[in-house]
C-alpha positions as CSV (number, residue, x, y, z in Angstrom):
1,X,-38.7,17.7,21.4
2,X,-39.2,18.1,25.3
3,X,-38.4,21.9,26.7
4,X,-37.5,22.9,29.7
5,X,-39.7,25.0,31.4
6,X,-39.7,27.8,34.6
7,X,-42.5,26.0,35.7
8,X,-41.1,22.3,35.9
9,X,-40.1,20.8,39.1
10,X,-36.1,19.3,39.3
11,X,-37.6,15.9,39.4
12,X,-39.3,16.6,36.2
13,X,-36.6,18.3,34.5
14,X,-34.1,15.4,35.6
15,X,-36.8,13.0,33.7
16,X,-37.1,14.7,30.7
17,X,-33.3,15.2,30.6
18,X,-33.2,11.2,31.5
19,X,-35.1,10.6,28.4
20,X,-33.4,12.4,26.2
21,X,-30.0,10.9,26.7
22,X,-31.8,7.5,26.6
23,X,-33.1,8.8,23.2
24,X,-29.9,10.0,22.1
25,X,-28.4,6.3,22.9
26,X,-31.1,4.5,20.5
27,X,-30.3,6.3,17.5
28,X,-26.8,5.9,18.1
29,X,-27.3,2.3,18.6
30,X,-29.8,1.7,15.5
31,X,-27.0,3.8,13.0
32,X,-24.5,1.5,14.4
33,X,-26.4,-1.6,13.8
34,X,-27.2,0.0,10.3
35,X,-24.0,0.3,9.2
36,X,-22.6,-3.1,10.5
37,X,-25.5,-4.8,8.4
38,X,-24.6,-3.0,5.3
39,X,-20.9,-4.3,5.9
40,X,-19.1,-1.3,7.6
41,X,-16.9,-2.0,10.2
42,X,-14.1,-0.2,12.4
43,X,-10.4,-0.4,11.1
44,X,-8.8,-2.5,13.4
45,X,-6.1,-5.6,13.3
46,X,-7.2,-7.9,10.2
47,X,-4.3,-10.7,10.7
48,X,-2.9,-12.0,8.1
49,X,-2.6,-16.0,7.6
50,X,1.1,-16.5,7.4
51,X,3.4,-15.5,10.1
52,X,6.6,-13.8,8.0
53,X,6.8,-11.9,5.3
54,X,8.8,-10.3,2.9
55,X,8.4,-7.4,1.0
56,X,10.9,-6.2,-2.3
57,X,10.0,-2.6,-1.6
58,X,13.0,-1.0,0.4
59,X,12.3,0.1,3.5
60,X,14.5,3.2,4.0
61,X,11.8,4.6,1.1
62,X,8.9,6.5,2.4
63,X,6.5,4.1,0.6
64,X,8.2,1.3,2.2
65,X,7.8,2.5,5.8
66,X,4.5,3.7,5.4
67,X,3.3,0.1,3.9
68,X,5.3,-1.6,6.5
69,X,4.0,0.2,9.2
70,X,0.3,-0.3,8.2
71,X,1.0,-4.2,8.2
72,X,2.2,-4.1,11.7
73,X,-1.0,-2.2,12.6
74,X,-3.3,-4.7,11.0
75,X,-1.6,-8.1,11.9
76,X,1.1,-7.4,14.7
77,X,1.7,-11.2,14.8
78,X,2.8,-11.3,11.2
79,X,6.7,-10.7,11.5
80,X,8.4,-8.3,8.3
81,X,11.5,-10.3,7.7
82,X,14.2,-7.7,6.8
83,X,17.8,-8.5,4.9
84,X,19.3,-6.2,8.0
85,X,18.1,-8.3,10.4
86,X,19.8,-11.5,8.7
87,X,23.4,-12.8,9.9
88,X,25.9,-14.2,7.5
89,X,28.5,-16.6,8.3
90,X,31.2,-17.9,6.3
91,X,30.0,-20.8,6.6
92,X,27.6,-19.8,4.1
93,X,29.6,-19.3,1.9
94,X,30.5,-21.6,-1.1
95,X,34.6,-22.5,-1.0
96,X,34.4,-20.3,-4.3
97,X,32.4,-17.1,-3.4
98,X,34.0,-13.6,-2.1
99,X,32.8,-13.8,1.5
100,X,34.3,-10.3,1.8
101,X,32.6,-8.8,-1.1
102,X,29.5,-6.3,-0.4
103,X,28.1,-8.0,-3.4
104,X,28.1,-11.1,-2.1
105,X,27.3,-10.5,1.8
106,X,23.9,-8.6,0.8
107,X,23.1,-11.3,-2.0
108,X,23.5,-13.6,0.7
109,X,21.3,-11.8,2.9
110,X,18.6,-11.6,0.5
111,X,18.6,-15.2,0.1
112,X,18.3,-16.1,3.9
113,X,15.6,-13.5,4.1
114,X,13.5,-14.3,1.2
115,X,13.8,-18.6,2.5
116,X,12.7,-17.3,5.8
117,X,9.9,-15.4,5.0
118,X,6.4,-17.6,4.8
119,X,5.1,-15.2,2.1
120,X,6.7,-12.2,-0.4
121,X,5.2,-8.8,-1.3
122,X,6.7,-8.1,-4.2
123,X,6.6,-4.8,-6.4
124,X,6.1,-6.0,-10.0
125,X,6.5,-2.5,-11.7
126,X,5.3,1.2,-10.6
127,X,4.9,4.1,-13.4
128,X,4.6,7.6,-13.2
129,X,3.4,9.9,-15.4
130,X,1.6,13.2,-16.5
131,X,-0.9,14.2,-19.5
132,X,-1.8,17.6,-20.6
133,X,-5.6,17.8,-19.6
134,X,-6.7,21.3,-21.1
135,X,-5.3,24.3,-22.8
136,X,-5.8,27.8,-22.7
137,X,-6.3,30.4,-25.0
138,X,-2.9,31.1,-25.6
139,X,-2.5,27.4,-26.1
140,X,-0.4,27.1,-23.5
141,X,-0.8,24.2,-20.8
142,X,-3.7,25.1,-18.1
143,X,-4.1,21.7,-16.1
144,X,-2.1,18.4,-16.2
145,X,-3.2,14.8,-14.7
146,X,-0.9,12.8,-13.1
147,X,-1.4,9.2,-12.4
148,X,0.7,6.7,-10.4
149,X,0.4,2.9,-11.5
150,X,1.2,0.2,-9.3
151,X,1.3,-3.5,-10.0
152,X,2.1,-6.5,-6.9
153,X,1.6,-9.7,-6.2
154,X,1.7,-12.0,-3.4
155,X,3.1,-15.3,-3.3
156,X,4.4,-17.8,-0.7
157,X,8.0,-19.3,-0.2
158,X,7.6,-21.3,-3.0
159,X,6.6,-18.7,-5.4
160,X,3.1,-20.1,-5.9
161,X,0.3,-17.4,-6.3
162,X,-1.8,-16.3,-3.9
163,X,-2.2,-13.0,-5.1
164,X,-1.8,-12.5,-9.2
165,X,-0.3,-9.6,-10.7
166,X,-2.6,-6.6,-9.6
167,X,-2.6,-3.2,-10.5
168,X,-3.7,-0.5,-8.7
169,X,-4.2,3.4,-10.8
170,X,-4.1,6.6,-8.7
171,X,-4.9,10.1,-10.3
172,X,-4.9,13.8,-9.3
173,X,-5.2,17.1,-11.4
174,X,-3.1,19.4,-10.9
175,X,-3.5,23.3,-12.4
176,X,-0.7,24.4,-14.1
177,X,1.2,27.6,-14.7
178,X,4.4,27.6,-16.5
179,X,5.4,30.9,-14.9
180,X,6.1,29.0,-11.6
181,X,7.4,26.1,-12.8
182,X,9.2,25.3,-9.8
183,X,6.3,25.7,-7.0
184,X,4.4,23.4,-9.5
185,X,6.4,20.5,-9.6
186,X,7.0,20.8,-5.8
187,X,3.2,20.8,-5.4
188,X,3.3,17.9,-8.4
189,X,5.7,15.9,-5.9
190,X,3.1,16.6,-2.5
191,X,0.3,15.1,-4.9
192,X,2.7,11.9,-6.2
193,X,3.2,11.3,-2.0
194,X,-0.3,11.6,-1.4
195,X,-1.1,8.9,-3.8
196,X,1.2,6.6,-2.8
197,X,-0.4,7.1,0.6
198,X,-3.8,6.1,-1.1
199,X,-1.9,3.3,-2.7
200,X,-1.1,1.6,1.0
201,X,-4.6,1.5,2.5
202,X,-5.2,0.3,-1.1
203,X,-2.8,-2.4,-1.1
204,X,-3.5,-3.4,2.7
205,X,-7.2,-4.0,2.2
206,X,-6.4,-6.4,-0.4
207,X,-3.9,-8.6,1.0
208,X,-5.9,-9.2,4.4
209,X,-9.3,-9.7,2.2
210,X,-11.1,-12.8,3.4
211,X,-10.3,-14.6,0.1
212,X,-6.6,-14.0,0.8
213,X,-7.0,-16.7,3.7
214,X,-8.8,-18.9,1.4
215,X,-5.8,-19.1,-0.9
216,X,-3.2,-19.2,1.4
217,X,-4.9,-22.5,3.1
218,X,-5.8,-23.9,0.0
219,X,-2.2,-23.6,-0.9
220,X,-0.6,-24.4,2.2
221,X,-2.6,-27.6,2.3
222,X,-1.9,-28.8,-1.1
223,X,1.2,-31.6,-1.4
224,X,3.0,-33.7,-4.0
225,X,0.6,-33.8,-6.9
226,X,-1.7,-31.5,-6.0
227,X,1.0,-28.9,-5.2
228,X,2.5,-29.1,-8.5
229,X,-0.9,-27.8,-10.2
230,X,-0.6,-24.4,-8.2
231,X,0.5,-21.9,-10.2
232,X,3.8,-20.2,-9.7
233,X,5.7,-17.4,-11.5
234,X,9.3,-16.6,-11.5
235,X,10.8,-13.5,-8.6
236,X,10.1,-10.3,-9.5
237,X,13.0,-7.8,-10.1
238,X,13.7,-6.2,-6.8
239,X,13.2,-2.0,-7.4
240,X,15.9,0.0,-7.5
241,X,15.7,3.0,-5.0
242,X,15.2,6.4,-6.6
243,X,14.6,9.4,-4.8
244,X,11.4,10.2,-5.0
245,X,12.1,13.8,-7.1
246,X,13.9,12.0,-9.7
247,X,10.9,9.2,-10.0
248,X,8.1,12.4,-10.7
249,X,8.0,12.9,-14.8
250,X,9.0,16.4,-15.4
251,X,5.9,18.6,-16.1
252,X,7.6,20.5,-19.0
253,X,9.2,17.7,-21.3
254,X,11.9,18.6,-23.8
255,X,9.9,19.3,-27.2
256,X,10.1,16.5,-29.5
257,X,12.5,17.4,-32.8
258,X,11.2,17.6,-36.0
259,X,13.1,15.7,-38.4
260,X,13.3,17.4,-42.2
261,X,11.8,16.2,-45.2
């Protein structure tokens, strides 16, 4: 490594400082190159192939936003097709139907939403839960896992598959103390958001995976007899919304009885 001596001249010093920086460049450089050969890249907009979508999870939850947001990011070109955004005339409307019901008007609005959309996101199930990890010496509970299971899929208009069934596992461990029973399930409920965090980047790096594209034109291209040997599955339910404290298990269940002999 060059020093800097009282004895150099500024011409010398402004070389040596020269070559350092230059130095400093190169290995930057050479790591760059390094990681991009061993696949790594930047986080930046990976679009996705279809223009609309859809997506069952409601967007006034926190998951909802946060997942919604994240495919803006990535592929701002892709529009999120909302049943808000959709207007209802009477006109659509069969003579028979209750154009004033609620019902009715946001059934209708799901239907013009889900035929505009080019693709759906849909939430298959989700399932929370906890297991006693170890005990103490009193017996009593000392840590507790809780997991967060998440199954979607992504199919097109028609409701052929581009995406199967997939599901994604999340787990954290969280110490427990039944003498703050409250602090623990609110630090139980931090750790069931943070996963769901996970669960987005999660779920975004597998819809705009190259092999995602391949489907979707494979699909898209497919017509009259080869269409009809896509596979397709039947909607999904759409998920209710729950707040998310009454979606967290409850980290001491009521004891199971013991029925008599």
């Amino acid at each position: 490594m060059n020093r800097l001596t009282a004895f150099d001249t500024p011409s010398v010093c402004l070389s040596r400082l020269a070559s350092a920086r230059l130095g400093r460049w190169l290995l930057t450089g050479l790591a760059t190159l390094t990681l991009t050969a061993c696949g790594f890249r930047m986080q930046g907009e990976t679009p996705l192939p279809f223009d609309s979508l859809y997506i069952t999870i409601a967007q006034n939850s926190q998951f909802g936003a946060d997942l919604r947001r994240a495919i803006r990011a990535a592929s701002p070109k892709t529009r999120i097709v909302e049943e808000s955004d959709m207007t209802v005339r009477a006109t659509d409307f069969d003579p028979d139907d209750d154009a004033d019901s609620p019902g009715a008007l946001a059934a209708m609005k799901l239907v013009k939403a889900k035929k505009l959309a080019q693709a759906k996101l849909e939430q298959v199930s989700e399932l929370r839960t906890t297991r006693q990890v170890s005990l103490n010496s009193q017996g009593k509970i000392e840590e507790l896992e809780l997991s967060l299971r998440y199954t979607f899929r992504l199919v097109n208009a028609k409701d052929q598959i581009i995406i199967p069934d997939t599901t994604l596992v999340s787990v954290r461990n969280l110490p427990f103390d039944d003498r703050v029973v409250q602090a623990k399930e609110g630090e139980a409920a931090t750790l069931f958001k943070d996963m769901q965090k996970s669960l987005v980047t999660r779920i975004l790096r597998r819809i705009t995976a190259p092999d995602v594209k391949e489907r979707w034109d494979l699909v898209e291209s497919a017509r009259g007899e080869d269409e009809e040997e896509i596979a397709t599955v039947r909607p999904a339910p759409l998920p209710g919304v729950i707040p998310g404290v009454l979606q967290n298990p409850s980290l001491t269940p009521a004891p199971i009885p013991i029925s008599p002999e």
